[in-house]
N, CA, C and O atoms as a Tinker XYZ file with bonds, in Angstrom:
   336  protein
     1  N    -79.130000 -109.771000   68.211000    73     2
     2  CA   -79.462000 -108.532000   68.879000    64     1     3
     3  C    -78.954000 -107.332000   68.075000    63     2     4     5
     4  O    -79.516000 -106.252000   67.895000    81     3
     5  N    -77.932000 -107.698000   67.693000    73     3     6
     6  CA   -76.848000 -106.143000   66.673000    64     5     7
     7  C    -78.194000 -106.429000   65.569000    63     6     8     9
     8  O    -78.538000 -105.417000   64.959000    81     7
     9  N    -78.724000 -107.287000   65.360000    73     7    10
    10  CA   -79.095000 -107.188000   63.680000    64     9    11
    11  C    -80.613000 -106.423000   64.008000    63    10    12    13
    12  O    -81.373000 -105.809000   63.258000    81    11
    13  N    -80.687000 -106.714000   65.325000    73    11    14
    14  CA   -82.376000 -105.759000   65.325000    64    13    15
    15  C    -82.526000 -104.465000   65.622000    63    14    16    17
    16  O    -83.555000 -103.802000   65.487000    81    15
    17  N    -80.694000 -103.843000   66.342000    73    15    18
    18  CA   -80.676000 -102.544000   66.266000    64    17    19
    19  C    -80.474000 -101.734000   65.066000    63    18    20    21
    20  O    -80.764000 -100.576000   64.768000    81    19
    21  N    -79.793000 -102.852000   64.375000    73    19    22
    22  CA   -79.469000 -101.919000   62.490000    64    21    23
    23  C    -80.210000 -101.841000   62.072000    63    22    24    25
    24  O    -80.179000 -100.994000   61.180000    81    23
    25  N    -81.676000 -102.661000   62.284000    73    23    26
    26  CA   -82.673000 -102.598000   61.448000    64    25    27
    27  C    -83.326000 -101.546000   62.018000    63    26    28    29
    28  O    -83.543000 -100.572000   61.297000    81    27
    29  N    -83.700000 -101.526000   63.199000    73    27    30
    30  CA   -84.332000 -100.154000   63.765000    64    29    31
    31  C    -83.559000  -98.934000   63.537000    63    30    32    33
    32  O    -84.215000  -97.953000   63.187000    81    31
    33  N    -82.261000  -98.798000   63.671000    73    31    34
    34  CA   -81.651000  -97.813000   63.028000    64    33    35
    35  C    -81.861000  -97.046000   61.820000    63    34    36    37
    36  O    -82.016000  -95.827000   61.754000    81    35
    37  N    -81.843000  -98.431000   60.249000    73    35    38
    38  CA   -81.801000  -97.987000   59.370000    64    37    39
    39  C    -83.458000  -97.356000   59.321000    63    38    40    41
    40  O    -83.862000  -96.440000   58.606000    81    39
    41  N    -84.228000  -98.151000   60.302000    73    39    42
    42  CA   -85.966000  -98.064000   59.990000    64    41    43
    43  C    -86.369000  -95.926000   60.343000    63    42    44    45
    44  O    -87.058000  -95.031000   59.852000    81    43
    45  N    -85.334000  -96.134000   61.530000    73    43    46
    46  CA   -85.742000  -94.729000   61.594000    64    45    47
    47  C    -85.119000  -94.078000   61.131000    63    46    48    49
    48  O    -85.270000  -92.972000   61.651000    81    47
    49  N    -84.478000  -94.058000   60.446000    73    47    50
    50  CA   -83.951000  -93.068000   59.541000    64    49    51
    51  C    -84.173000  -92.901000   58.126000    63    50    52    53
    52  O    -83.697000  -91.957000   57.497000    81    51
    53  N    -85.023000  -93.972000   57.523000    73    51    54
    54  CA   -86.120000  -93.982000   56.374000    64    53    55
    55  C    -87.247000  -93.156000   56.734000    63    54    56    57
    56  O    -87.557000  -92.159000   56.083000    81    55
    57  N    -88.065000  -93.680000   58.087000    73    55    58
    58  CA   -89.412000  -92.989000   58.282000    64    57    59
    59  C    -88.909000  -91.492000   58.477000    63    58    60    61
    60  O    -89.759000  -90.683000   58.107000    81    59
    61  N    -87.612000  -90.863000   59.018000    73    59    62
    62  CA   -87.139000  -89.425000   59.131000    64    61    63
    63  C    -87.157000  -88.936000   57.740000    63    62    64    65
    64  O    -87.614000  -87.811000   57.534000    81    63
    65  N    -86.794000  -89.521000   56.936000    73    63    66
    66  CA   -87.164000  -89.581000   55.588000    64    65    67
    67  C    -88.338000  -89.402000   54.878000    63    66    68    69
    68  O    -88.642000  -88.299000   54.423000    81    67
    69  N    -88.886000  -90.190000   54.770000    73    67    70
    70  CA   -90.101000  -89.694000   54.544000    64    69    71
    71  C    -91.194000  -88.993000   55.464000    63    70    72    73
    72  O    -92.340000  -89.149000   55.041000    81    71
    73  N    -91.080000  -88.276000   56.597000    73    71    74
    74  CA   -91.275000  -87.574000   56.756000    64    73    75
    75  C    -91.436000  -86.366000   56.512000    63    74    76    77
    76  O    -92.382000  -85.579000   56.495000    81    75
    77  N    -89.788000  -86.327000   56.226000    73    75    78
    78  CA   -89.271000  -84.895000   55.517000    64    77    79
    79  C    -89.449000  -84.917000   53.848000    63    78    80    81
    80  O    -89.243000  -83.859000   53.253000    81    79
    81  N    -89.797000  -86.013000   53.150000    73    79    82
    82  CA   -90.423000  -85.742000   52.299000    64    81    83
    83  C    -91.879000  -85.266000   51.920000    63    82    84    85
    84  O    -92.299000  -84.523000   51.033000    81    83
    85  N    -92.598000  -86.104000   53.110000    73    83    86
    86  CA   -94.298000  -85.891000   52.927000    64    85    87
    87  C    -94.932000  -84.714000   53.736000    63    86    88    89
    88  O    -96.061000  -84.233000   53.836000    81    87
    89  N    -93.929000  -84.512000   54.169000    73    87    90
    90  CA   -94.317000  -82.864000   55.484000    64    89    91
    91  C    -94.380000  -81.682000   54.632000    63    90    92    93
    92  O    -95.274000  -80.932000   55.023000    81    91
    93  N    -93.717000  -81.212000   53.541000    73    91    94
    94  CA   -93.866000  -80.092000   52.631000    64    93    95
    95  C    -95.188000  -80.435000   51.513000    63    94    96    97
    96  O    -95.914000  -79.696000   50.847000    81    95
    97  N    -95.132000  -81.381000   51.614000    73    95    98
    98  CA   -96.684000  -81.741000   50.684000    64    97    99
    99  C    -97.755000  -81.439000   51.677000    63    98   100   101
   100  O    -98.535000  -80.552000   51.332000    81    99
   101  N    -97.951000  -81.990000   52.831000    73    99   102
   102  CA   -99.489000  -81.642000   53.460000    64   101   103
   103  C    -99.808000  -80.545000   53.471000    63   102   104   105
   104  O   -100.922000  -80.021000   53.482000    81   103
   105  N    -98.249000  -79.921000   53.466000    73   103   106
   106  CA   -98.620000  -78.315000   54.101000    64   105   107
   107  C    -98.382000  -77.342000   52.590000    63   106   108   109
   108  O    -98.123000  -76.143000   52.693000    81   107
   109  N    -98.478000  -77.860000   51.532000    73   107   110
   110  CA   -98.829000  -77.399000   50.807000    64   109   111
   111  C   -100.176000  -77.222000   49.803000    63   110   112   113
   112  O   -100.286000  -76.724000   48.683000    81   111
   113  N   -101.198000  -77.884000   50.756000    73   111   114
   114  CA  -102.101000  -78.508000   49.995000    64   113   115
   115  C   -102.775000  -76.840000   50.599000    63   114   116   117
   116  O   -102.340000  -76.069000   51.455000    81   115
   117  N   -104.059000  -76.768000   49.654000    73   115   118
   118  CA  -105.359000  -75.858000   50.437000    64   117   119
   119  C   -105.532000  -76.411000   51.405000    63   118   120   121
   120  O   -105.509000  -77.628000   51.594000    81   119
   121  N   -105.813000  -75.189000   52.466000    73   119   122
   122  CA  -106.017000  -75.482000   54.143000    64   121   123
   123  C   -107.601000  -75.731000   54.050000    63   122   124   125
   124  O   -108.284000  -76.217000   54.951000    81   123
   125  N   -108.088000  -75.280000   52.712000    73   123   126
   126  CA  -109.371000  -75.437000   52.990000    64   125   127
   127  C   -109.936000  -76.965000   52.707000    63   126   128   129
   128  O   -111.057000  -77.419000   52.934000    81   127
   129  N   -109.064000  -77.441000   52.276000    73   127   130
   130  CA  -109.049000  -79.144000   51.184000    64   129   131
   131  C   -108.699000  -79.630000   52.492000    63   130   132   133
   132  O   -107.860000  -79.034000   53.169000    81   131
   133  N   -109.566000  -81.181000   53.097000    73   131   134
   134  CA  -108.739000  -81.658000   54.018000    64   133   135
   135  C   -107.477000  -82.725000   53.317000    63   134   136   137
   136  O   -107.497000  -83.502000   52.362000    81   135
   137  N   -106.815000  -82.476000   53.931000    73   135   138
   138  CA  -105.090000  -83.549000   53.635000    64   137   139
   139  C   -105.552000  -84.705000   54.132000    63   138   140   141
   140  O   -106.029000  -84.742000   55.267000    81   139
   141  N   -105.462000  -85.918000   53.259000    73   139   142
   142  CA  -105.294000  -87.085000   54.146000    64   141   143
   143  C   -103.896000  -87.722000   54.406000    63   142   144   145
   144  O   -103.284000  -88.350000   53.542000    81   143
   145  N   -103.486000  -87.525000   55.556000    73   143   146
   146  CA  -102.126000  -87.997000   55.803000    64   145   147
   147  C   -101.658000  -89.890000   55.884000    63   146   148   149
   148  O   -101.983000  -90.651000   56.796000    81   147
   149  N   -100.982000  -90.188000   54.864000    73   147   150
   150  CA  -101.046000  -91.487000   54.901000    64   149   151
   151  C   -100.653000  -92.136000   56.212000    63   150   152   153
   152  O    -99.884000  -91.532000   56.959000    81   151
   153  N   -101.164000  -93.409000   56.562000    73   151   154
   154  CA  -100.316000  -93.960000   57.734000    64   153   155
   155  C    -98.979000  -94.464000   57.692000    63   154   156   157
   156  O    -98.358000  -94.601000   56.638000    81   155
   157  N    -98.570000  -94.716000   58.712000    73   155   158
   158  CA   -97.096000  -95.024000   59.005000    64   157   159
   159  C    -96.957000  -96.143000   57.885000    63   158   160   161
   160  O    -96.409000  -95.917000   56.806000    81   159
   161  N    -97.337000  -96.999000   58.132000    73   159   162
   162  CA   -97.152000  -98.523000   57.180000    64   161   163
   163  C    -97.197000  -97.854000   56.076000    63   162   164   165
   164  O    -96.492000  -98.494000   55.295000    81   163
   165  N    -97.735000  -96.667000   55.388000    73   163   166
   166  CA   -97.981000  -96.161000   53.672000    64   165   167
   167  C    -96.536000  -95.784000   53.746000    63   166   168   169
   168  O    -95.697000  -96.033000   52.880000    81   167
   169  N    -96.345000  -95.185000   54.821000    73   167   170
   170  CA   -95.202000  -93.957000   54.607000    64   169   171
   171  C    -93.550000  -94.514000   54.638000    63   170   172   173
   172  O    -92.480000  -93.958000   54.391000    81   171
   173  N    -93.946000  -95.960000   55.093000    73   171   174
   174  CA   -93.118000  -96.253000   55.390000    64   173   175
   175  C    -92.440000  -97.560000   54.000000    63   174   176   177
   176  O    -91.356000  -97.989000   53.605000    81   175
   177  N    -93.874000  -97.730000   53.713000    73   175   178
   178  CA   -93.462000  -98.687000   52.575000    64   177   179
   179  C    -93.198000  -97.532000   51.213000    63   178   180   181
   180  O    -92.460000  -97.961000   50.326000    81   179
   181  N    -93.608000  -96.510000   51.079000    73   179   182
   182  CA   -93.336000  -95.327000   50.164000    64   181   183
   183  C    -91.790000  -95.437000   50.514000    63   182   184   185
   184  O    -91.102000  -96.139000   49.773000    81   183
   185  N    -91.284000  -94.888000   51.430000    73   183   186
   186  CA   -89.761000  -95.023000   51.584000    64   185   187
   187  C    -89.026000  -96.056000   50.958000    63   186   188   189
   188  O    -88.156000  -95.825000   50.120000    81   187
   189  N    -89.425000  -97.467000   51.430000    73   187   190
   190  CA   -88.792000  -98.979000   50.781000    64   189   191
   191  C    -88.795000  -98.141000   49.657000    63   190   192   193
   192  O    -87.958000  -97.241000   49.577000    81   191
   193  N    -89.531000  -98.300000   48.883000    73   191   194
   194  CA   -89.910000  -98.341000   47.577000    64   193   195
   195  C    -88.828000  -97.450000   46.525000    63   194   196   197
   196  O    -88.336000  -97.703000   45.425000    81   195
   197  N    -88.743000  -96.325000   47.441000    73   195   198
   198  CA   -87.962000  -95.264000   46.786000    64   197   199
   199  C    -86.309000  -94.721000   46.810000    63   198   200   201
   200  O    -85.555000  -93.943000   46.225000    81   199
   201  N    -86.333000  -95.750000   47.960000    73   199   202
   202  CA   -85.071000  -95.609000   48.322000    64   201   203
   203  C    -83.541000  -96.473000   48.029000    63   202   204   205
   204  O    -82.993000  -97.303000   48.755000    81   203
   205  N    -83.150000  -95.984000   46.816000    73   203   206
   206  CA   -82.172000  -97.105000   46.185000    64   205   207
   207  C    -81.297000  -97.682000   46.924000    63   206   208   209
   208  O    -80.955000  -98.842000   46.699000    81   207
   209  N    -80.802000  -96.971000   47.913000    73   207   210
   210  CA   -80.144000  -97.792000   49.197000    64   209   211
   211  C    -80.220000  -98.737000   49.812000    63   210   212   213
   212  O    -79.277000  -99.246000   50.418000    81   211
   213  N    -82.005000  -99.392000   49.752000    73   211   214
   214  CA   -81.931000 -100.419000   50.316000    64   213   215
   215  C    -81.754000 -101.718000   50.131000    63   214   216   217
   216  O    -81.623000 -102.588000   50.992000    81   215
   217  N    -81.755000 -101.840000   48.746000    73   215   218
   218  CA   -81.585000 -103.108000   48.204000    64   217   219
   219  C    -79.749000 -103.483000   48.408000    63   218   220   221
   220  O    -79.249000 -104.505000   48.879000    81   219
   221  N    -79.143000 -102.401000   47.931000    73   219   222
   222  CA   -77.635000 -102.423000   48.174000    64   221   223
   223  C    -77.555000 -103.150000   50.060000    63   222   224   225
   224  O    -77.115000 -104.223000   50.472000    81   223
   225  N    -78.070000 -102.209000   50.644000    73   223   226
   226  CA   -77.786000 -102.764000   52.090000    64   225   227
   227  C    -78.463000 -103.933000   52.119000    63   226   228   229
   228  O    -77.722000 -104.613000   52.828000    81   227
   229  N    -79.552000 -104.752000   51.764000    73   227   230
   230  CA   -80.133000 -106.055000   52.010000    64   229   231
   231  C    -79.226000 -106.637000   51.251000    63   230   232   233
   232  O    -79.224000 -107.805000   51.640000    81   231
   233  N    -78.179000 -106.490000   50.100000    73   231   234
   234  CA   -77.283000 -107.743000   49.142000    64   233   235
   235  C    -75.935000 -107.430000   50.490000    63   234   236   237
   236  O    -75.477000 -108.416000   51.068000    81   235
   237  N    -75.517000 -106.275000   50.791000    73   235   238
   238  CA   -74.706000 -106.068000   51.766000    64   237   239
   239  C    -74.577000 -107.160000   52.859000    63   238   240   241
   240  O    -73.592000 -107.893000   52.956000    81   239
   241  N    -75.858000 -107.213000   53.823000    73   239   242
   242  CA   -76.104000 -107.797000   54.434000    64   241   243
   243  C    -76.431000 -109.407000   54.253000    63   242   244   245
   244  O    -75.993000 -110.055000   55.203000    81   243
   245  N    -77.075000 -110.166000   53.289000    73   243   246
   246  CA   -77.102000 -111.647000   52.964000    64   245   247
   247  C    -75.506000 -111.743000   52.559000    63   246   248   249
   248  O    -74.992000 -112.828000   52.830000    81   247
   249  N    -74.734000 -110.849000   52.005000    73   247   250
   250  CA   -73.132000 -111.083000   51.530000    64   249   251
   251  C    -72.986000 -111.218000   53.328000    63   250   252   253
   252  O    -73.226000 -112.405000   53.548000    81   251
   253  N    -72.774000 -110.698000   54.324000    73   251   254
   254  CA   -72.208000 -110.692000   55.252000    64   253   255
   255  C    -72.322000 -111.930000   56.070000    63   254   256   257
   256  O    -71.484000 -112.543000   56.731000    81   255
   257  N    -73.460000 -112.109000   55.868000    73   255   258
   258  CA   -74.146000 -113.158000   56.684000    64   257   259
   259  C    -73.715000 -114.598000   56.128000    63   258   260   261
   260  O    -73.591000 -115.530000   56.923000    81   259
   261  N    -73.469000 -114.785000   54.657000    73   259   262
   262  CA   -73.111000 -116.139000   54.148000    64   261   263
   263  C    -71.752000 -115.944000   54.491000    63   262   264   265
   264  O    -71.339000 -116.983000   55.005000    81   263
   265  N    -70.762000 -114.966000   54.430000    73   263   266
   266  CA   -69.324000 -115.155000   54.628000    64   265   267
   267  C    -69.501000 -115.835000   56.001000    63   266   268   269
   268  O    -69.225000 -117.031000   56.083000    81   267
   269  N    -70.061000 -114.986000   57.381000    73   267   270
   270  CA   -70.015000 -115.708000   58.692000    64   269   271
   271  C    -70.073000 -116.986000   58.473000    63   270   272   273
   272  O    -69.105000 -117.688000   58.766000    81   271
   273  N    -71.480000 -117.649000   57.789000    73   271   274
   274  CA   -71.777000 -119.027000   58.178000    64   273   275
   275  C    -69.823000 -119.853000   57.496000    63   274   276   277
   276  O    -69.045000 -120.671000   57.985000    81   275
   277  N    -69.830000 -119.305000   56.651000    73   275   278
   278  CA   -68.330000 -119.899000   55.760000    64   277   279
   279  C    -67.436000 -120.059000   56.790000    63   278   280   281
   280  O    -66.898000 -121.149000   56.982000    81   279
   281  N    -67.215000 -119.097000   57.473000    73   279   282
   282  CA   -65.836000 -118.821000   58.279000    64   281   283
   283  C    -66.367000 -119.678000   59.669000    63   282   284   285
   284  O    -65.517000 -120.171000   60.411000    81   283
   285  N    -67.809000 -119.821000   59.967000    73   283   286
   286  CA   -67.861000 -120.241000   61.435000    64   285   287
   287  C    -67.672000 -122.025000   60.723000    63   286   288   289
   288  O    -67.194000 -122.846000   61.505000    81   287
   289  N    -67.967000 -122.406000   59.623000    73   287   290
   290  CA   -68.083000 -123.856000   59.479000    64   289   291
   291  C    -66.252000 -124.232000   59.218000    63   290   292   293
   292  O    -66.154000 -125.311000   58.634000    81   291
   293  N    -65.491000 -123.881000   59.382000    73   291   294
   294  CA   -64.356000 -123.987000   59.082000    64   293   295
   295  C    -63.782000 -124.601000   60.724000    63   294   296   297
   296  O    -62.716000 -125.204000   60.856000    81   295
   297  N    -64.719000 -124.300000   61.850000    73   295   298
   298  CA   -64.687000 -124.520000   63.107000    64   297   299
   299  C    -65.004000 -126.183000   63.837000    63   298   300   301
   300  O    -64.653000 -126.738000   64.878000    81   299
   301  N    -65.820000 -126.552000   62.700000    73   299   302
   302  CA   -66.802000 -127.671000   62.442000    64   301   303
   303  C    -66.037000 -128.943000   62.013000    63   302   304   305
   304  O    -65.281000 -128.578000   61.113000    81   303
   305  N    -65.910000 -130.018000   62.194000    73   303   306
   306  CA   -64.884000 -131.380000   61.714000    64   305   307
   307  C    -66.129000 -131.869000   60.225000    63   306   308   309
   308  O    -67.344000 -131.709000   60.110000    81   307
   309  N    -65.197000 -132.425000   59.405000    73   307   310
   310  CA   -66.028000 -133.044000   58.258000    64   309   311
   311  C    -66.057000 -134.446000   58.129000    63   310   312   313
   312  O    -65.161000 -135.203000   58.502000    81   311
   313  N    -66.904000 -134.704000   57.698000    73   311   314
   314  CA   -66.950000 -136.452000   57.427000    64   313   315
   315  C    -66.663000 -136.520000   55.822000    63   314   316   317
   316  O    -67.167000 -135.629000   55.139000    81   315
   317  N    -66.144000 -137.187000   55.398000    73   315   318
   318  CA   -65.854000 -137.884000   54.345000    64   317   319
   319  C    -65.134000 -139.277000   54.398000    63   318   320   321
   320  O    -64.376000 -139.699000   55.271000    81   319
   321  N    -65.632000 -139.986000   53.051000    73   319   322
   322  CA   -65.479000 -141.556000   53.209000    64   321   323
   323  C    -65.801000 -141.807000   51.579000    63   322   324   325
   324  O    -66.109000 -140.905000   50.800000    81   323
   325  N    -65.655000 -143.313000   51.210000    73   323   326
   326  CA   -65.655000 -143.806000   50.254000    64   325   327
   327  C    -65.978000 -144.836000   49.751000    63   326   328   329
   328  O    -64.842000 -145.311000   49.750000    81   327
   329  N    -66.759000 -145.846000   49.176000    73   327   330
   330  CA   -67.758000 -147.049000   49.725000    64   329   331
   331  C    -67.215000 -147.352000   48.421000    63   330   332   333
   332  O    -66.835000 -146.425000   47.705000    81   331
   333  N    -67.119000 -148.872000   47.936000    73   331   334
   334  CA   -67.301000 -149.846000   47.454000    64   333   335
   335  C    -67.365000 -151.139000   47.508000    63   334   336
   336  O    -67.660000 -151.785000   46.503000    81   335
């Protein structure tokens, strides 16, 4: 549940992002030219794309996530044995 609010978190605050990047472009175009405003999915994968932050937070996050599984298997009993 925490991991689908960070993601919506970080999500809207990329698309606020590119927003505020692609909002001074439409409105700089000729009023007489129509603007085609990309859709959300453009605008939103334009963001991924550009935004060096996110790769740091996705290695952030698989780092976080393998330490848990580490620390929760320490909880876990092991089998070992030796055959001949």
């Amino acid at each position: 549940m925490m991991k689908k609010i960070n993601m919506l978190y970080e999500r809207s605050w990329i698309l606020l992002g590119a927003w505020v990047l692609l909002s001074p472009i439409a409105q700089a175009q000729n009023t007489a030219e129509v603007t085609e405003i990309p859709s959300l999915e453009e605008a939103w994968q334009y963001a991924l794309k550009n935004n060096p932050d996110w790769e740091v937070y996705q290695l952030q996050q698989e780092k976080a996530l393998s330490e848990l599984k580490t620390s929760r298997s320490i909880l876990f009993p092991t089998i070992s044995g030796t055959f001949s």
